[in-house]
VEXKEDREN-316052 format. One line per field, with one value per atom (N, C-alpha, C): residue in three letters; atom name; x, z, y. Coordinates in nm, 3 decimals, always signed. Layout:
N
resn: [Ala/...]
name: [CA/...]
xx: [X/...]
zz: [Z/...]
yy: [Y/...]
REM end
This chain:
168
resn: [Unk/Unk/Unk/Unk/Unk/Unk/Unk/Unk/Unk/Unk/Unk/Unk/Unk/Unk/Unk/Unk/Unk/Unk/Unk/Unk/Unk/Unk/Unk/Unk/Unk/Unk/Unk/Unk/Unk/Unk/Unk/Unk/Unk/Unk/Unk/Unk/Unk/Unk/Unk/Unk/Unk/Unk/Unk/Unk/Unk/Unk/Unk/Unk/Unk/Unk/Unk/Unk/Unk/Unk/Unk/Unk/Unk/Unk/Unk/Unk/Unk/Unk/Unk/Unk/Unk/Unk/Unk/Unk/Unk/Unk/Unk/Unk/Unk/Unk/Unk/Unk/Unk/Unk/Unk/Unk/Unk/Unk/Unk/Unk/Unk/Unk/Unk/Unk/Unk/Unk/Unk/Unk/Unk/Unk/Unk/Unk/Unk/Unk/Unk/Unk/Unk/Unk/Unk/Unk/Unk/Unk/Unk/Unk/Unk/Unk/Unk/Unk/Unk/Unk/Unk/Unk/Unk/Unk/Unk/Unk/Unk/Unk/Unk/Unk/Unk/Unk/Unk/Unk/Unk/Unk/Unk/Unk/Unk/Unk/Unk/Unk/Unk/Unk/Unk/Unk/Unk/Unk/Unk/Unk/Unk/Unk/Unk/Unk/Unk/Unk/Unk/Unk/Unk/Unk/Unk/Unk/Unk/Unk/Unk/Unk/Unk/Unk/Unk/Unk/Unk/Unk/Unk/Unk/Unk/Unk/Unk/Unk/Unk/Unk/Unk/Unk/Unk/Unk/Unk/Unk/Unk/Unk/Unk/Unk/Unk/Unk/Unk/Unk/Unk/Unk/Unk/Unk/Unk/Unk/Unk/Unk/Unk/Unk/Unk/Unk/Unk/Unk/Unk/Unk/Unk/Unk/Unk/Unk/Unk/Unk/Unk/Unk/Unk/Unk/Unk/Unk/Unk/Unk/Unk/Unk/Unk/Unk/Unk/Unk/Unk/Unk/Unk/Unk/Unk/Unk/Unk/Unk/Unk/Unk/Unk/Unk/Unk/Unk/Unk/Unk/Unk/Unk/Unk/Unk/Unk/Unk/Unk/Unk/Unk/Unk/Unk/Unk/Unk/Unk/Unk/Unk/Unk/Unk/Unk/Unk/Unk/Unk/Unk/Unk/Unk/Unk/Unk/Unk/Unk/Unk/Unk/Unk/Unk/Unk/Unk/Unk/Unk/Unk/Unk/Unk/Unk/Unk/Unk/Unk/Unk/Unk/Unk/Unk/Unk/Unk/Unk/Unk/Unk/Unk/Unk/Unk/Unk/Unk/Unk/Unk/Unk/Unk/Unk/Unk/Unk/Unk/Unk/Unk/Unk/Unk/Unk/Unk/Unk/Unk/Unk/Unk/Unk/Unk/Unk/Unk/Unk/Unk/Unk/Unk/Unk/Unk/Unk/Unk/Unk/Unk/Unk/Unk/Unk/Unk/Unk/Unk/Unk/Unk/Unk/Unk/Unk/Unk/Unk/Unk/Unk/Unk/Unk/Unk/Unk/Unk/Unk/Unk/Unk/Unk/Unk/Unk/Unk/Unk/Unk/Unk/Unk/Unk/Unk/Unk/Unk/Unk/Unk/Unk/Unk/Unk/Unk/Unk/Unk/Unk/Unk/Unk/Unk/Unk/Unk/Unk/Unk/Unk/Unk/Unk/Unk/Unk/Unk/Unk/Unk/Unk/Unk/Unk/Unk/Unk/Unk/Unk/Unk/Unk/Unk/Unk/Unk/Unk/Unk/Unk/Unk/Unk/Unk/Unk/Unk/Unk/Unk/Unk/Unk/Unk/Unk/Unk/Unk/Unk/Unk/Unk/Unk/Unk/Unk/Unk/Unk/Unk/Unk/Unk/Unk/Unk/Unk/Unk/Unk/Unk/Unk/Unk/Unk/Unk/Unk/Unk/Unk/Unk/Unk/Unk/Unk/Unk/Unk/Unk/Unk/Unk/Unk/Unk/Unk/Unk/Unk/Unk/Unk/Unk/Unk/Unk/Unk/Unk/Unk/Unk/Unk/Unk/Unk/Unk/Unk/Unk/Unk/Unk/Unk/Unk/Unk/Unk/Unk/Unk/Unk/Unk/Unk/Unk/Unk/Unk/Unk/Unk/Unk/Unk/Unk/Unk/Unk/Unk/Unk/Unk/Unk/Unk/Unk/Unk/Unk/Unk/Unk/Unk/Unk/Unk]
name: [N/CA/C/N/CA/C/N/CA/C/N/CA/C/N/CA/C/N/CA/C/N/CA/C/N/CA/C/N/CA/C/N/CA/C/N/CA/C/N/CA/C/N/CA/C/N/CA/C/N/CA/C/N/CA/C/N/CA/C/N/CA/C/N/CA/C/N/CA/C/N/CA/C/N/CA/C/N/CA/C/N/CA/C/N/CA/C/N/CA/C/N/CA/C/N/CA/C/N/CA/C/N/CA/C/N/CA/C/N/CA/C/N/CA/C/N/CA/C/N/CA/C/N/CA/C/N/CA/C/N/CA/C/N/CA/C/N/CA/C/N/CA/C/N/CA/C/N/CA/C/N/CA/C/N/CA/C/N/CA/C/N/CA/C/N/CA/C/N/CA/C/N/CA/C/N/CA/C/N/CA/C/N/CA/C/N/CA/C/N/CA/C/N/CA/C/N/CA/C/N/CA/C/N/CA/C/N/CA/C/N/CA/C/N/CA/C/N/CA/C/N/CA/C/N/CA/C/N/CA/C/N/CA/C/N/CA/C/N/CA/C/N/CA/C/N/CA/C/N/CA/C/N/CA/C/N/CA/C/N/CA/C/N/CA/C/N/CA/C/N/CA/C/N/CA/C/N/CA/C/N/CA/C/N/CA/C/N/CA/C/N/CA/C/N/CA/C/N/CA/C/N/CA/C/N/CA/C/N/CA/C/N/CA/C/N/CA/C/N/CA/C/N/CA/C/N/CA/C/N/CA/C/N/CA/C/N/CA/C/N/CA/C/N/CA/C/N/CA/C/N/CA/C/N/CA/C/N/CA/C/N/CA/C/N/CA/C/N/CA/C/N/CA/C/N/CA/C/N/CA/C/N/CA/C/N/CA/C/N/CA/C/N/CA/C/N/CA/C/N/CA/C/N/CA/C/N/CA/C/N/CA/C/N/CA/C/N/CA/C/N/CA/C/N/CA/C/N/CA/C/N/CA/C/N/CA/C/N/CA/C/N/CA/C/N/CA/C/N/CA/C/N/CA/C/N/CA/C/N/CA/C/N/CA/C/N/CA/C/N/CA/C/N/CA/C/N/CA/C/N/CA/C/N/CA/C/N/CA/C/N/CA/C/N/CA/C/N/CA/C/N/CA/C/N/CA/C/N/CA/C/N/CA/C/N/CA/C/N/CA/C/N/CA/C/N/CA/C/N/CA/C/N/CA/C/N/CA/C/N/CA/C/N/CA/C/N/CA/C/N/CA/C/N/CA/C/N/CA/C/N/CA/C/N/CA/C/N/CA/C/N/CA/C/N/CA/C/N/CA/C/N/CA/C/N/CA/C]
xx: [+6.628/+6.568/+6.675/+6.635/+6.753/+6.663/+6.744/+6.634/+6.750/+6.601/+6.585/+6.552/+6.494/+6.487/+6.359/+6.324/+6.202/+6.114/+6.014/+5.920/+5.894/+5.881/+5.917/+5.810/+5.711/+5.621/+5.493/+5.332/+5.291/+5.247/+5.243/+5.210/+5.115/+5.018/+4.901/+4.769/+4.649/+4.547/+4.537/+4.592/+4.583/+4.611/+4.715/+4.773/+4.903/+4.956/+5.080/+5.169/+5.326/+5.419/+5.568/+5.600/+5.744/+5.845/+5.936/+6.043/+6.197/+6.257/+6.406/+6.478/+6.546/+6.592/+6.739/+6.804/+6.908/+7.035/+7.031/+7.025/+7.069/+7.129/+7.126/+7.018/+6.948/+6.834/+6.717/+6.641/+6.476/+6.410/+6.404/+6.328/+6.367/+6.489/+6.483/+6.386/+6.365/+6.259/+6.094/+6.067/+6.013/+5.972/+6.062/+6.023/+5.971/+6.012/+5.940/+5.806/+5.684/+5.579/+5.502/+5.626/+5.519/+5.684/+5.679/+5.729/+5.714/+5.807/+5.775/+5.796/+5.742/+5.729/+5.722/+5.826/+5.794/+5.843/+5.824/+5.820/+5.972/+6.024/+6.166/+6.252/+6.411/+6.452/+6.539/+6.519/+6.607/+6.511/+6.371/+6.300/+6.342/+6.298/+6.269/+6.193/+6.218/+6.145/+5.975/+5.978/+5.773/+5.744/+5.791/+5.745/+5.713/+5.771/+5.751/+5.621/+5.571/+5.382/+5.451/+5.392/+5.420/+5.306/+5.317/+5.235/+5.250/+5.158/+5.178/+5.163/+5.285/+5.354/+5.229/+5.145/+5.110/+5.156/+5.254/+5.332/+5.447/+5.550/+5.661/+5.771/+5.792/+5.851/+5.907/+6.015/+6.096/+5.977/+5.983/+5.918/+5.996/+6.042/+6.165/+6.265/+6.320/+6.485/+6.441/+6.352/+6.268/+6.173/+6.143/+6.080/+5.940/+5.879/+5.735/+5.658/+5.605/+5.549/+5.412/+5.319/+5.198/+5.158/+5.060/+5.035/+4.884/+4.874/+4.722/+4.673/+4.559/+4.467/+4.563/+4.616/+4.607/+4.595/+4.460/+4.374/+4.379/+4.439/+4.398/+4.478/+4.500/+4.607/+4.634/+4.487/+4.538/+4.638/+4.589/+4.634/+4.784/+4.810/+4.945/+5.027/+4.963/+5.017/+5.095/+4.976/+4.981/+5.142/+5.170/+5.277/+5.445/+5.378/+5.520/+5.612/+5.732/+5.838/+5.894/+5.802/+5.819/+5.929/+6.015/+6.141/+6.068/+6.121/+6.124/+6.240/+6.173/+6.269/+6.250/+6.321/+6.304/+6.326/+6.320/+6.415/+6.539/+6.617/+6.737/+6.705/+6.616/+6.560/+6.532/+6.426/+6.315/+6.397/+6.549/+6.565/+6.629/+6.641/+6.727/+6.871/+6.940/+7.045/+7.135/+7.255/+7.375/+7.448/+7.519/+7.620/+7.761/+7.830/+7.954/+7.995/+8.073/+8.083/+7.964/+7.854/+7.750/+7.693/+7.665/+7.605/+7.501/+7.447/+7.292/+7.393/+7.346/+7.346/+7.408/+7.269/+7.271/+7.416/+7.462/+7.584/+7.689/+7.687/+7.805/+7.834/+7.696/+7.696/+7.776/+7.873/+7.944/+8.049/+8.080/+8.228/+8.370/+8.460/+8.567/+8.674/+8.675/+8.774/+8.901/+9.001/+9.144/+9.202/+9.281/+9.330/+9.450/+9.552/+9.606/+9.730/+9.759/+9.879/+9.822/+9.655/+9.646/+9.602/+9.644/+9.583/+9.434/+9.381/+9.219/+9.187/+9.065/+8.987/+8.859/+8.791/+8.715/+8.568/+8.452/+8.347/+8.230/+8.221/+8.092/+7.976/+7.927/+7.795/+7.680/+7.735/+7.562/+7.642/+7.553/+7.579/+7.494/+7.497/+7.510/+7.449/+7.364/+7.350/+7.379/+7.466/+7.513/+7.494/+7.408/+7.394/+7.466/+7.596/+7.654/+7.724/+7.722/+7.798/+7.743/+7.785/+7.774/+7.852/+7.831/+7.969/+7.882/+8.065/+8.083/+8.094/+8.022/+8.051/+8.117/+8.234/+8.302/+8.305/+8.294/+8.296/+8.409/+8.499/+8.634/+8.591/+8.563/+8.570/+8.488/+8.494/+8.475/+8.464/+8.545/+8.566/+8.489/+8.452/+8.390/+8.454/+8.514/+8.534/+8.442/+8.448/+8.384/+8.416/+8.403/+8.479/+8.406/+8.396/+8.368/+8.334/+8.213/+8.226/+8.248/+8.315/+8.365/+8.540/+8.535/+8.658/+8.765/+8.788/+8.922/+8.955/+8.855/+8.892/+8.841/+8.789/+8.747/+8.792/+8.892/+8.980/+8.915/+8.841/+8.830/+8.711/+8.633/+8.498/+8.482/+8.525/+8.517/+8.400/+8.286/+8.195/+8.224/+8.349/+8.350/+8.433/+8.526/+8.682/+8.580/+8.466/+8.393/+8.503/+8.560/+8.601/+8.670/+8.634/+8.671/+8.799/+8.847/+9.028/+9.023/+9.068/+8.990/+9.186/+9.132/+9.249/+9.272/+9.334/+9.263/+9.386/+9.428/+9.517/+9.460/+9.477/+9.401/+9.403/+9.502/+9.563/+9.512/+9.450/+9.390/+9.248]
zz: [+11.619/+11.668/+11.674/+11.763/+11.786/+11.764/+11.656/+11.587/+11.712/+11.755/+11.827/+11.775/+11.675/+11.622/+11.493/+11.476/+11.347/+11.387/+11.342/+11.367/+11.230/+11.280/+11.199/+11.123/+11.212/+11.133/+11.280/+11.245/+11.391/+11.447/+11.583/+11.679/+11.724/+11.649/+11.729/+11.657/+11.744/+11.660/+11.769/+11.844/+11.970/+11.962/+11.812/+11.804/+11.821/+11.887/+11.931/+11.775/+11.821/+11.715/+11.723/+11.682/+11.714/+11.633/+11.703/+11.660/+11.685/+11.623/+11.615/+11.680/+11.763/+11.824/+11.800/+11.763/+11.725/+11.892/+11.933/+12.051/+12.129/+12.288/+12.385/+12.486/+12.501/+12.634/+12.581/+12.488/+12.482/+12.608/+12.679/+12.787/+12.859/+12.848/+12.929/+12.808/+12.709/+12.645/+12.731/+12.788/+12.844/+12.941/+12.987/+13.062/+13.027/+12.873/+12.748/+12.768/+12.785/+12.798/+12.625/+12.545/+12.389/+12.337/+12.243/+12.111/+11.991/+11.895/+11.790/+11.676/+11.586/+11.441/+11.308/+11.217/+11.065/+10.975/+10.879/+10.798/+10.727/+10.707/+10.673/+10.805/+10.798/+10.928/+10.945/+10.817/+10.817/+10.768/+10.858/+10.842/+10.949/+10.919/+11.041/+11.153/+11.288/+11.377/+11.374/+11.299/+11.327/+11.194/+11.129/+11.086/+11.154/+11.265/+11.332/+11.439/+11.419/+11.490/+11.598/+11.753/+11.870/+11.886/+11.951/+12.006/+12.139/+12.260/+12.354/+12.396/+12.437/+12.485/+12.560/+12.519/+12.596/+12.661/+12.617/+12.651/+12.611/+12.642/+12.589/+12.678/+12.573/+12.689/+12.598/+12.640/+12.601/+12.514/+12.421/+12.393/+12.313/+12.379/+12.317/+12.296/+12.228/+12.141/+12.158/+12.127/+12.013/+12.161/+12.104/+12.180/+12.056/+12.184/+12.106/+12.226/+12.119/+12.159/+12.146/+12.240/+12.203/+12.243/+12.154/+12.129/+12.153/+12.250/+12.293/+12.145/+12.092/+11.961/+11.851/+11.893/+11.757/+11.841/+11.834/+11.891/+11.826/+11.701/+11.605/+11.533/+11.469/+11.346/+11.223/+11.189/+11.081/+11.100/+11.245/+11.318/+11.326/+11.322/+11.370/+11.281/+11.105/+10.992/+10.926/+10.955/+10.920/+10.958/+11.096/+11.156/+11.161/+11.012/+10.983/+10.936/+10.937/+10.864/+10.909/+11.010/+11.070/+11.120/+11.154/+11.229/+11.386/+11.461/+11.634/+11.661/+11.714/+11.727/+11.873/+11.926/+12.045/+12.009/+12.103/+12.066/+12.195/+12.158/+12.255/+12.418/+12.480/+12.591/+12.670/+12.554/+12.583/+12.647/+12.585/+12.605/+12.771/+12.796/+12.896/+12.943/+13.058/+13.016/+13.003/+12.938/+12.922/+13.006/+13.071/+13.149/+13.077/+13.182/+13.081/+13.023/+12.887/+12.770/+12.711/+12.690/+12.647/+12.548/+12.457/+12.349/+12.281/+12.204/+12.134/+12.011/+11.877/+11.772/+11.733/+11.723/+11.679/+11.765/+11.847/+11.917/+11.845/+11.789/+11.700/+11.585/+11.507/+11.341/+11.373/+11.274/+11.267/+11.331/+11.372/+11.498/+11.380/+11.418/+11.328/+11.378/+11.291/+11.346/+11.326/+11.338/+11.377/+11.377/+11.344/+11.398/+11.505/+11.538/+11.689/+11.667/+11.516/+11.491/+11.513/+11.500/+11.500/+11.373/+11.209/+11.103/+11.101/+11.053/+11.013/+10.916/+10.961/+10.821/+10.809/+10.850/+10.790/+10.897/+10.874/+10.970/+11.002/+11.104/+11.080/+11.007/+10.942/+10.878/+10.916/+10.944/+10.978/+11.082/+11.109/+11.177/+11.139/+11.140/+11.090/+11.173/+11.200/+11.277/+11.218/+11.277/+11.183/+11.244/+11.368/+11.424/+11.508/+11.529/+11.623/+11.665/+11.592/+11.697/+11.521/+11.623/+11.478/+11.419/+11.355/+11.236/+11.221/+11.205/+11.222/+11.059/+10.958/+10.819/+10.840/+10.791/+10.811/+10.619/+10.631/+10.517/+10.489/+10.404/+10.347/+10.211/+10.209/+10.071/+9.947/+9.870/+9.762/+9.849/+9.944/+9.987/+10.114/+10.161/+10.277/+10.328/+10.487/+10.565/+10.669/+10.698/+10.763/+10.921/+11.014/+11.097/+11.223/+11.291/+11.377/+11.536/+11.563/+11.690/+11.803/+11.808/+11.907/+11.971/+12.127/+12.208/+12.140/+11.996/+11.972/+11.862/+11.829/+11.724/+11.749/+11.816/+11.924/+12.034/+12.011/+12.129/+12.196/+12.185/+12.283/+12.167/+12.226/+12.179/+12.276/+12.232/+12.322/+12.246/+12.335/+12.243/+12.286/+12.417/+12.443/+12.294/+12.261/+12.171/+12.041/+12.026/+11.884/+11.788/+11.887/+11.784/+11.825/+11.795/+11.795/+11.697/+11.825/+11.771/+11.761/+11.661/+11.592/+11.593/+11.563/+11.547/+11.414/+11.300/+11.127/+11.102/+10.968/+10.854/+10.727/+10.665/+10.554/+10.465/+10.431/+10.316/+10.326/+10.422/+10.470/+10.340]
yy: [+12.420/+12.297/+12.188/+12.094/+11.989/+11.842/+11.835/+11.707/+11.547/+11.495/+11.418/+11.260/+11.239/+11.106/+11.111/+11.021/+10.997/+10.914/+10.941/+10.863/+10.756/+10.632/+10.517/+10.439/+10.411/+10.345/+10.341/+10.348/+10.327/+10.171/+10.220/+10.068/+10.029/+9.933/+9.951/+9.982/+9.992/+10.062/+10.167/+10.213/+10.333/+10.469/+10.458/+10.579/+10.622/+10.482/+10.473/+10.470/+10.540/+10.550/+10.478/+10.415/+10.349/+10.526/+10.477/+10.606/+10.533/+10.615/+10.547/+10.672/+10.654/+10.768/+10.787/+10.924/+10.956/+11.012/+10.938/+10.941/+10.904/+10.876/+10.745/+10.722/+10.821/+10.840/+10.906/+10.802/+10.854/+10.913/+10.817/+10.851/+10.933/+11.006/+11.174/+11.258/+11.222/+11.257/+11.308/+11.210/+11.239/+11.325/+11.419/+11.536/+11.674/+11.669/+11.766/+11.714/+11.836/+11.816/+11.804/+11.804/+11.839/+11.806/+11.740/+11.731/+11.802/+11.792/+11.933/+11.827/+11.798/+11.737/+11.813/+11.722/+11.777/+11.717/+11.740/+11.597/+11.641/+11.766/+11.816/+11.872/+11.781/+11.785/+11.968/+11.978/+12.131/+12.210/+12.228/+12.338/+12.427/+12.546/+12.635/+12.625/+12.690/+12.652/+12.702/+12.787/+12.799/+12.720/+12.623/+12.477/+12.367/+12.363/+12.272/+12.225/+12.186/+12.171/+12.076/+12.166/+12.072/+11.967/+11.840/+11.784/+11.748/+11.753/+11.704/+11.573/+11.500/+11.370/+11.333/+11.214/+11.158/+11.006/+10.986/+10.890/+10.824/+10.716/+10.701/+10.615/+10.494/+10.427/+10.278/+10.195/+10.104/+9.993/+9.946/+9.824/+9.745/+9.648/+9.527/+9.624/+9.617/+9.672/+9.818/+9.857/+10.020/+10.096/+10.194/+10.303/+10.323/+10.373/+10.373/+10.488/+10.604/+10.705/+10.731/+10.805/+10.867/+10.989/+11.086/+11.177/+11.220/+11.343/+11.394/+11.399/+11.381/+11.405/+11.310/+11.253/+11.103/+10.960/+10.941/+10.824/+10.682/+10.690/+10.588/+10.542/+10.467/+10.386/+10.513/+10.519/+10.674/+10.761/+10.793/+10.926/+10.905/+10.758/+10.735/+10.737/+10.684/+10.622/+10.804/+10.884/+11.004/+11.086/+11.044/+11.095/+11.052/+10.891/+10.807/+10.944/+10.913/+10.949/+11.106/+11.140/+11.278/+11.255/+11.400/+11.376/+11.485/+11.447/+11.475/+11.558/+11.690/+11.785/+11.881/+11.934/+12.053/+12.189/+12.251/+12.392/+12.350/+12.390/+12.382/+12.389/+12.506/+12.556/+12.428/+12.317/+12.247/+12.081/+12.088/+11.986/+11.995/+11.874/+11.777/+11.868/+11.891/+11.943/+11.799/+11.818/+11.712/+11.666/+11.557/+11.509/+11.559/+11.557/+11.591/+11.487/+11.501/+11.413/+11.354/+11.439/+11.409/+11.511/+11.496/+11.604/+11.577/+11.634/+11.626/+11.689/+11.618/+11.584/+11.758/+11.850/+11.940/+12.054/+12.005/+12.093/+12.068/+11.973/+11.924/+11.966/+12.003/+12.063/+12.215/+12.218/+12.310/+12.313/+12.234/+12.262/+12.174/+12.266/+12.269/+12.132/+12.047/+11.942/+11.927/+11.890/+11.857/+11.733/+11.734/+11.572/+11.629/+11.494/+11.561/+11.647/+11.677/+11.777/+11.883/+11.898/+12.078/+12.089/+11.968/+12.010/+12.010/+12.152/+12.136/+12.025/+11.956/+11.858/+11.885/+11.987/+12.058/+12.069/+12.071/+12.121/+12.020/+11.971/+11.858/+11.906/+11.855/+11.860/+11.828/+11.692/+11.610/+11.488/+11.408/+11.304/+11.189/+11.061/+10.917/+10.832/+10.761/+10.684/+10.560/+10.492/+10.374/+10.257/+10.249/+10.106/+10.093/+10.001/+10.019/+10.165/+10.257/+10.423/+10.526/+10.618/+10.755/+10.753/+10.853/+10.888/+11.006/+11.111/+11.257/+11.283/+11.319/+11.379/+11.496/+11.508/+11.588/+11.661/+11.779/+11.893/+11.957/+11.894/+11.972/+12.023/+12.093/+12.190/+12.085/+12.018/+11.960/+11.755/+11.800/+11.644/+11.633/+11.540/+11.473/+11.346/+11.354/+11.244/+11.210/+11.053/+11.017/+10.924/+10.994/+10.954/+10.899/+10.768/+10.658/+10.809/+10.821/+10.907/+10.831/+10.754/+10.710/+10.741/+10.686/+10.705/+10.726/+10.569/+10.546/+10.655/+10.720/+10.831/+10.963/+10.985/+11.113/+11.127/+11.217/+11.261/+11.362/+11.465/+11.539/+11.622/+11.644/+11.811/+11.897/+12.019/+12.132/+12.221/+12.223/+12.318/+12.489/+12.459/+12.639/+12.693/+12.588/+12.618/+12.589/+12.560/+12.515/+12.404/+12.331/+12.211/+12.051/+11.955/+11.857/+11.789/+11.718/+11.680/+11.509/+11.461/+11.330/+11.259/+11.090/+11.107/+11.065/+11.105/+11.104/+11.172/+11.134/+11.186/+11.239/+11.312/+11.431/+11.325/+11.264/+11.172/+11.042/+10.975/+10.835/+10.851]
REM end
């Protein structure tokens, strides 16, 4: 599954859900006819209970979603804190230089000598840009996913070349 964002708190007495999206383009979201929810983001995929999208779309700053069979504030309160997920198949395809969260876990990083610094883990949403947790053995770096320190991700070569010193 390719976890897609969380659901935050709900909007409304309609049923409607605000969500925080891990992300740049909710609304290609929208072409998935059903969403997949669960309240643990590293479950397995037949944990995950689909719902079908009944709607979804910009409100101020935030995105705010709704769901066939949750009609109501309960229905909505019920579905706080869930995380939003696909199966790979289900999503959007990518532009080039564009990736989804989950393509990234596991890919082996570098800086620009060629030295290994170890394997992404997870990823960060930090407000203004991500951050790549990077997994060295006992140690963890944390590195800005952006231009000036992301040189290049090759998901054919399984690894991204950063630009970082072991010793920093």
């Amino acid at each position: 599954m390719i976890i897609l964002g969380r659901i935050v708190a709900p909007f409304g007495v309609q049923g409607w859900v605000k969500i925080h999206p891990f992300g740049d383009d909710p609304l290609s979201w929208k072409k998935m006819p059903q969403w997949w929810l669960s309240p643990d983001d590293t479950a397995e995929a037949p944990a995950w209970k689909a719902y079908k999208l009944a709607g979804c779309r910009a409100h101020g700053k935030g995105w705010i979603a709704a769901f066939e069979g949750v009609a109501d504030r309960n229905g909505a309160e019920a579905l706080t804190r869930q995380y939003i997920a696909a199966p790979r198949e289900a999503m959007p395809a990518t532009d080039s230089n564009e990736y989804y969260w989950g393509d990234l876990i596991g890919l082996q990083v570098e800086n620009e000598a060629g030295e290994a610094l170890g394997t992404v883990s997870s990823l960060l949403s930090a407000g203004a840009h991500d951050v790549l947790q990077i997994a060295d053995g006992e140690d963890e770096h944390l590195v800005p996913f952006v231009a000036a320190y992301v040189l290049d991700v090759d998901l054919a070569e399984k690894r991204i070349r950063v630009v970082w010193q072991k010793d920093w």
